[in-house]
PDB file of N, H, CA, C and O in Angstrom:
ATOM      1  N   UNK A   1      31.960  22.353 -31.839  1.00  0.00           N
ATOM      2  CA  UNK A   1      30.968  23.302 -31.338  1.00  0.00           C
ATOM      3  C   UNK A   1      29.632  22.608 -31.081  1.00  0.00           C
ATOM      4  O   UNK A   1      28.906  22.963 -30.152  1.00  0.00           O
ATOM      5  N   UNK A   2      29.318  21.613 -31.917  1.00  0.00           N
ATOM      6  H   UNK A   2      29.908  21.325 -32.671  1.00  0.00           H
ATOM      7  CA  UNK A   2      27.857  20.810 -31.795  1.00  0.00           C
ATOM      8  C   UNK A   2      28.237  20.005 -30.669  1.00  0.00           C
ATOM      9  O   UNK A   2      27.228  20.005 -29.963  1.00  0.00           O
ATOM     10  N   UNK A   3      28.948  19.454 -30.212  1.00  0.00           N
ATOM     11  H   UNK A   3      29.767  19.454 -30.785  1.00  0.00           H
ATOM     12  CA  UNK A   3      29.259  18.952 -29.086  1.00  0.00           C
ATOM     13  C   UNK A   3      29.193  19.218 -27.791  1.00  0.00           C
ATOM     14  O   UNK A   3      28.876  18.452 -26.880  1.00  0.00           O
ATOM     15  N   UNK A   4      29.606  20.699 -27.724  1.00  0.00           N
ATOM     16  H   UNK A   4      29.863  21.321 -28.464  1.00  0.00           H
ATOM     17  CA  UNK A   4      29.552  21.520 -26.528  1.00  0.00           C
ATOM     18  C   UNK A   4      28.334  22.167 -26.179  1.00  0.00           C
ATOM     19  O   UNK A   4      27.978  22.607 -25.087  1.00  0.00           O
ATOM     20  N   UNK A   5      27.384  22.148 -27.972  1.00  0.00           N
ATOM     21  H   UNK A   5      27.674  21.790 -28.860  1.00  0.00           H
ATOM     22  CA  UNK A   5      26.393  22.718 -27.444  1.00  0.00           C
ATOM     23  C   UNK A   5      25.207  21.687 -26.791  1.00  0.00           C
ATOM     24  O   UNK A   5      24.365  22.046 -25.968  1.00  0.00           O
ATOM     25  N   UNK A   6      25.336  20.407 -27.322  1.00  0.00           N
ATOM     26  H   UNK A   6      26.019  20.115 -27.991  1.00  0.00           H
ATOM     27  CA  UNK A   6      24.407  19.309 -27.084  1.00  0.00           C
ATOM     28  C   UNK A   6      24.471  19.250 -25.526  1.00  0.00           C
ATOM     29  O   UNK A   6      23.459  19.200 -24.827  1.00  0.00           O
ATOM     30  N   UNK A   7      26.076  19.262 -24.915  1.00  0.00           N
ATOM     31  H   UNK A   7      26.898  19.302 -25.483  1.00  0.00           H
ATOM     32  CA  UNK A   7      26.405  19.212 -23.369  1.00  0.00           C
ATOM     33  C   UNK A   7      25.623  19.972 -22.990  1.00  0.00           C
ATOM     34  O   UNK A   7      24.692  19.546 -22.308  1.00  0.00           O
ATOM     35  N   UNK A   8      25.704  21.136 -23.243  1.00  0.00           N
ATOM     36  H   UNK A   8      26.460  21.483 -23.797  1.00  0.00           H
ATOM     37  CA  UNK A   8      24.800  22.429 -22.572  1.00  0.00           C
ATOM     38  C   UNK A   8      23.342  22.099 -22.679  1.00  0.00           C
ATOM     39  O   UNK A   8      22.557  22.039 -21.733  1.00  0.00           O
ATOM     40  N   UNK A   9      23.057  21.878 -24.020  1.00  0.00           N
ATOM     41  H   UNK A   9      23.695  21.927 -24.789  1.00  0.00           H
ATOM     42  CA  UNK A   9      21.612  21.201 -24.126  1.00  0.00           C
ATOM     43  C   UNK A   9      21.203  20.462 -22.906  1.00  0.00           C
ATOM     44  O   UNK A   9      20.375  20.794 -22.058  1.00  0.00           O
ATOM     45  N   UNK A  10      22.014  19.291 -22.983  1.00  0.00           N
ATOM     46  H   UNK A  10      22.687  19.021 -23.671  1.00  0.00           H
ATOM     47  CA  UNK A  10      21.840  18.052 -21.637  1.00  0.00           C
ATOM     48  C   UNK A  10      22.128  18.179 -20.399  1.00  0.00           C
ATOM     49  O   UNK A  10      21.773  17.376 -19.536  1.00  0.00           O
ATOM     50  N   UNK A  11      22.987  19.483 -20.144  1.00  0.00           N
ATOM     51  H   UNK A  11      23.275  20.135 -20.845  1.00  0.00           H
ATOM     52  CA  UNK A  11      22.680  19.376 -19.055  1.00  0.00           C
ATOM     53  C   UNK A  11      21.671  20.814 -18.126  1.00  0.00           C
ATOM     54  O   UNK A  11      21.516  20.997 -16.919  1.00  0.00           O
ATOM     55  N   UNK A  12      21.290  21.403 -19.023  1.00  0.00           N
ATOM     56  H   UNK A  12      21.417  21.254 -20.004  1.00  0.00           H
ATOM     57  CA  UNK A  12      19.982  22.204 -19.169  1.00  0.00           C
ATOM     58  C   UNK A  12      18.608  21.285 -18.954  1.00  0.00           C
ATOM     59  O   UNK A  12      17.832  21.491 -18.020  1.00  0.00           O
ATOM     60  N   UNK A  13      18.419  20.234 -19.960  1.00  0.00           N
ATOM     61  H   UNK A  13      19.050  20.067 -20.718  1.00  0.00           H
ATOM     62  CA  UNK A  13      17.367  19.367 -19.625  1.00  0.00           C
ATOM     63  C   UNK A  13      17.868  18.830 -18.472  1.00  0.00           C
ATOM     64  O   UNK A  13      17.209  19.278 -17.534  1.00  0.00           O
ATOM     65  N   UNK A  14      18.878  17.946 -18.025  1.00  0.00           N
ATOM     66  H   UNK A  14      19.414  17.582 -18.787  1.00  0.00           H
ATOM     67  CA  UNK A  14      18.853  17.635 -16.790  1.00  0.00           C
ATOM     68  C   UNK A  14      18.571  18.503 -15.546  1.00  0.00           C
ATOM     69  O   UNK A  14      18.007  18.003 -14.572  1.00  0.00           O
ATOM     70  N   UNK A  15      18.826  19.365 -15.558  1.00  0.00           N
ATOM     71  H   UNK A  15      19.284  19.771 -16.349  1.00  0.00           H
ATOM     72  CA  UNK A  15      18.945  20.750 -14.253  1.00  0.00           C
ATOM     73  C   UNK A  15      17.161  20.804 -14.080  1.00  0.00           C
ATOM     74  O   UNK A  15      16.442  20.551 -13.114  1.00  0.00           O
ATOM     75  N   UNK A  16      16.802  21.321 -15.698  1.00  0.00           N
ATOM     76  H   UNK A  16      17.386  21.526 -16.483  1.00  0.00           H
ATOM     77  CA  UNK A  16      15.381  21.353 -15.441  1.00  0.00           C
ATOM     78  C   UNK A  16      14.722  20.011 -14.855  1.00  0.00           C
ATOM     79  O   UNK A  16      14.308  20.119 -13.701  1.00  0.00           O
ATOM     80  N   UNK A  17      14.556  18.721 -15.497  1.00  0.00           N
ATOM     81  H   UNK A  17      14.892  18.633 -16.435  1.00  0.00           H
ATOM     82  CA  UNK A  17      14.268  17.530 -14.725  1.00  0.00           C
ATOM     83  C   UNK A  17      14.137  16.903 -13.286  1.00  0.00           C
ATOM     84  O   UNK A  17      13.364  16.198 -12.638  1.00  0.00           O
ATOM     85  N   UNK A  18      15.797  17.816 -13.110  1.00  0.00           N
ATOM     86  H   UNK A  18      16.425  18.388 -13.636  1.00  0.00           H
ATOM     87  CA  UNK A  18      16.444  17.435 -11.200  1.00  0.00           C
ATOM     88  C   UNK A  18      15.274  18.557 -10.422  1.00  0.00           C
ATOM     89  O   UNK A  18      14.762  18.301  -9.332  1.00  0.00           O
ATOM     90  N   UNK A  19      14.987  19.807 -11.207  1.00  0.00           N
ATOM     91  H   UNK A  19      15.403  20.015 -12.092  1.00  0.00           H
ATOM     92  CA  UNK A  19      14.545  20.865 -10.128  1.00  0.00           C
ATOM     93  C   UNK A  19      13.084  20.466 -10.191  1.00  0.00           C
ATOM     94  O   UNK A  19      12.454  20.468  -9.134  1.00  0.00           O
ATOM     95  N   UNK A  20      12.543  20.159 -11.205  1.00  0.00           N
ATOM     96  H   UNK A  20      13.056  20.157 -12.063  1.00  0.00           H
ATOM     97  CA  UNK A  20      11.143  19.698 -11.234  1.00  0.00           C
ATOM     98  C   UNK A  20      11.032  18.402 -10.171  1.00  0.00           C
ATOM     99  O   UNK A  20      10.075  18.480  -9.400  1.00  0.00           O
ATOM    100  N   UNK A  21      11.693  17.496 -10.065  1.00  0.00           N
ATOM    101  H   UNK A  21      12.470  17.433 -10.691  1.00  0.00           H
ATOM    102  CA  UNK A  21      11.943  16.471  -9.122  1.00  0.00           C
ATOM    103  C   UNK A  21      11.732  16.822  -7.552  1.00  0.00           C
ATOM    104  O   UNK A  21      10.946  16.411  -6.698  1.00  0.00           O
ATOM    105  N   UNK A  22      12.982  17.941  -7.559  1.00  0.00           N
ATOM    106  H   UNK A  22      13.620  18.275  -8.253  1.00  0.00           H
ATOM    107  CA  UNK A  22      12.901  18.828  -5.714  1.00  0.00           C
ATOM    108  C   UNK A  22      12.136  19.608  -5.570  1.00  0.00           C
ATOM    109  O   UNK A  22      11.784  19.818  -4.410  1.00  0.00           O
ATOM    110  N   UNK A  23      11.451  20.490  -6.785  1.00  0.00           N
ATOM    111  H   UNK A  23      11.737  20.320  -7.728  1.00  0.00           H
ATOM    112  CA  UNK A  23      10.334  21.029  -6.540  1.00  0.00           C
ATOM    113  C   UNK A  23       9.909  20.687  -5.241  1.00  0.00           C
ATOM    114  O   UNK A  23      10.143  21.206  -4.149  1.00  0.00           O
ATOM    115  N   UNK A  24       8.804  19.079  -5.795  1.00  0.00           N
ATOM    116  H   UNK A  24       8.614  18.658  -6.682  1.00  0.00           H
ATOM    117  CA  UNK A  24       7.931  18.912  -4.845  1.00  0.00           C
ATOM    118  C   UNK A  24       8.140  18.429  -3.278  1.00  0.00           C
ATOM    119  O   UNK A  24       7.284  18.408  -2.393  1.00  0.00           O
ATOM    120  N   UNK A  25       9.566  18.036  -3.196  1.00  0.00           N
ATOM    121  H   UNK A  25      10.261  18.053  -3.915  1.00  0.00           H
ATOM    122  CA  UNK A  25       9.973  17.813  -1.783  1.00  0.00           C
ATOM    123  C   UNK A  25      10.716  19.002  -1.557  1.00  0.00           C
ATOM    124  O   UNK A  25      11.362  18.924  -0.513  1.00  0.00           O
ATOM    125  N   UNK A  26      10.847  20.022  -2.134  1.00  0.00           N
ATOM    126  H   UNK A  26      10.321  20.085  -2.983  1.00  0.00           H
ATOM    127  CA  UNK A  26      11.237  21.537  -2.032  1.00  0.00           C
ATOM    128  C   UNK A  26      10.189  22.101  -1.293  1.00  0.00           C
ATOM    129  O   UNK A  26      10.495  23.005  -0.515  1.00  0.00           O
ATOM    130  N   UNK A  27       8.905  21.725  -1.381  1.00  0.00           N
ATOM    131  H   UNK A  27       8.656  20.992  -2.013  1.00  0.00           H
ATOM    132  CA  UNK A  27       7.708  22.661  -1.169  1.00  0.00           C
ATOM    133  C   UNK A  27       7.671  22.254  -0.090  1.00  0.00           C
ATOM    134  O   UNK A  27       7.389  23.113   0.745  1.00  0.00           O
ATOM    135  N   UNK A  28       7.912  20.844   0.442  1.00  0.00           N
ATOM    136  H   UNK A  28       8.141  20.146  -0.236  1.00  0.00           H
ATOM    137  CA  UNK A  28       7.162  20.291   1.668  1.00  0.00           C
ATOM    138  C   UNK A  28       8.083  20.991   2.758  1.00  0.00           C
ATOM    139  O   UNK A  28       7.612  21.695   3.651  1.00  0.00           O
ATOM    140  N   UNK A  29       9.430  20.733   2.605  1.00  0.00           N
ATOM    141  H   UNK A  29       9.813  20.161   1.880  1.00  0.00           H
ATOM    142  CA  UNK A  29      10.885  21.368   3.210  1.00  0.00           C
ATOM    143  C   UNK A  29      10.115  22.831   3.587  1.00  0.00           C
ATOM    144  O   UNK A  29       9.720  23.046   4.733  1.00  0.00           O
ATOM    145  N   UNK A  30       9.988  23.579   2.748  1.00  0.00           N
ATOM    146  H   UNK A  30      10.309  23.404   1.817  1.00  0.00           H
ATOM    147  CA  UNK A  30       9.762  24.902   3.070  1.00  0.00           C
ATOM    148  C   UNK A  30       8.442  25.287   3.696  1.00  0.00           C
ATOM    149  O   UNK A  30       8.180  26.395   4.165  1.00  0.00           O
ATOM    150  N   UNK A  31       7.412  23.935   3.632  1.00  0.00           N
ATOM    151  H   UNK A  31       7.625  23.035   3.251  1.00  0.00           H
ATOM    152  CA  UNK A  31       5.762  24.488   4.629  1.00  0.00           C
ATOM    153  C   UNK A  31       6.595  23.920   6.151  1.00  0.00           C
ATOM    154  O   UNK A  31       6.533  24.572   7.193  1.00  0.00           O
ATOM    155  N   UNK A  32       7.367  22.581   6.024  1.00  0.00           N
ATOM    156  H   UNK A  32       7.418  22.051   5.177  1.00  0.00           H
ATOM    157  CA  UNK A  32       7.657  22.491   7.324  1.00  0.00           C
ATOM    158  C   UNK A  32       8.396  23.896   8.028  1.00  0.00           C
ATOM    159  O   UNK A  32       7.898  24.477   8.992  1.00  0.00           O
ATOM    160  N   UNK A  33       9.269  24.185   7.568  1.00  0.00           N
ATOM    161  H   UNK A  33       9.673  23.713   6.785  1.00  0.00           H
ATOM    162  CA  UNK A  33      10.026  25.355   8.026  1.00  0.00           C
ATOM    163  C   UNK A  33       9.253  26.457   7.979  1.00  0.00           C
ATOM    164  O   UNK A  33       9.576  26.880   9.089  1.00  0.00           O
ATOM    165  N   UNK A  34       8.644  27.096   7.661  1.00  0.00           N
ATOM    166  H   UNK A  34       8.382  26.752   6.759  1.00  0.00           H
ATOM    167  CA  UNK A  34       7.529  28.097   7.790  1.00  0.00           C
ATOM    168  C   UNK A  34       6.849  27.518   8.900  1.00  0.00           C
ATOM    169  O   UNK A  34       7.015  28.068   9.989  1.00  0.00           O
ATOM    170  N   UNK A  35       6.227  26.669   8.846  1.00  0.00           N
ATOM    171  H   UNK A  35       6.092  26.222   7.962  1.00  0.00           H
ATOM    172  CA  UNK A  35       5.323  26.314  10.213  1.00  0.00           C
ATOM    173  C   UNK A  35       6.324  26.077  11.586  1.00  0.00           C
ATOM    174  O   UNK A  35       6.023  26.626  12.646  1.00  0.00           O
ATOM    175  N   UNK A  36       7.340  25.356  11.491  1.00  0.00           N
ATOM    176  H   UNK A  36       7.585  24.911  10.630  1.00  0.00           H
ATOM    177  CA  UNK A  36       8.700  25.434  12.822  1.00  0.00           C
ATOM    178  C   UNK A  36       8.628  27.631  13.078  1.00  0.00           C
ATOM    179  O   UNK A  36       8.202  28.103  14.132  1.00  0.00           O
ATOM    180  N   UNK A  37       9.063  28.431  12.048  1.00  0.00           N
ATOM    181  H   UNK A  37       9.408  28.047  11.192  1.00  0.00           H
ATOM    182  CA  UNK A  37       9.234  29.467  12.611  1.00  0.00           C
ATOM    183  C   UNK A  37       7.902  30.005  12.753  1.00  0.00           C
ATOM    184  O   UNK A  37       8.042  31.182  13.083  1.00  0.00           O
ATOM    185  N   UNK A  38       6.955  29.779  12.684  1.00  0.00           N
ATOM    186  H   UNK A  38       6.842  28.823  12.416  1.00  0.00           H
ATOM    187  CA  UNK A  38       5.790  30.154  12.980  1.00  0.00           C
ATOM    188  C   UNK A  38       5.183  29.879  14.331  1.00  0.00           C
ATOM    189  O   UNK A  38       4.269  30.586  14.757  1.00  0.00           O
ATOM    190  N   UNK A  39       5.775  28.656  15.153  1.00  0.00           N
ATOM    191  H   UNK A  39       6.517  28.082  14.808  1.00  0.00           H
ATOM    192  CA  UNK A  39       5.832  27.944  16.095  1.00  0.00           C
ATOM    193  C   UNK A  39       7.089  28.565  17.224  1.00  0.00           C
ATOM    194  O   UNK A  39       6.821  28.649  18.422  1.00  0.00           O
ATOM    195  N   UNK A  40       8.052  28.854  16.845  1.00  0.00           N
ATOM    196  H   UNK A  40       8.270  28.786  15.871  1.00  0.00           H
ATOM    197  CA  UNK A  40       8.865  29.617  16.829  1.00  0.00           C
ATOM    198  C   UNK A  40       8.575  30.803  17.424  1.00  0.00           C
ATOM    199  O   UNK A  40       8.575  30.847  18.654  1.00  0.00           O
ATOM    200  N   UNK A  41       8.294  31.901  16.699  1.00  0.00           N
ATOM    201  H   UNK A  41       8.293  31.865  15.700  1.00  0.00           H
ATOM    202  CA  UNK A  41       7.934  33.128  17.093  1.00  0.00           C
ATOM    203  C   UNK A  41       6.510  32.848  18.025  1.00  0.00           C
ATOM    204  O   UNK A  41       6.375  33.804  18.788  1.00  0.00           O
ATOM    205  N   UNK A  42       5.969  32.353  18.112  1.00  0.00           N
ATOM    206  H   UNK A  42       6.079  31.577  17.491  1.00  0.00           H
ATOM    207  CA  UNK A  42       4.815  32.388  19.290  1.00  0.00           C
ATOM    208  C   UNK A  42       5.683  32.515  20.595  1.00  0.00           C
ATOM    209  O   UNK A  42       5.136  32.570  21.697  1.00  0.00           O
TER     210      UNK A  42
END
């Protein structure tokens, strides 16, 4: 059971780590695309 839970542990910290990572090229992805359909709809 301590085993399975440490996995879960680790890969909880990892998930959080990876998303904090894409966050910030998450954000840029999504001003470009907001500004394309903004460009877009004109």
């Amino acid at each position: 059971m301590s085993f399975k839970d440490s996995m879960i542990r680790g890969l909880a910290m990892y998930g959080v780590s990876s998303m904090a990572q894409a966050g910030m090229t998450n954000a840029k992805v999504m001003r470009d695309i907001i500004n394309d359909v903004e460009k877009n709809a004109r």
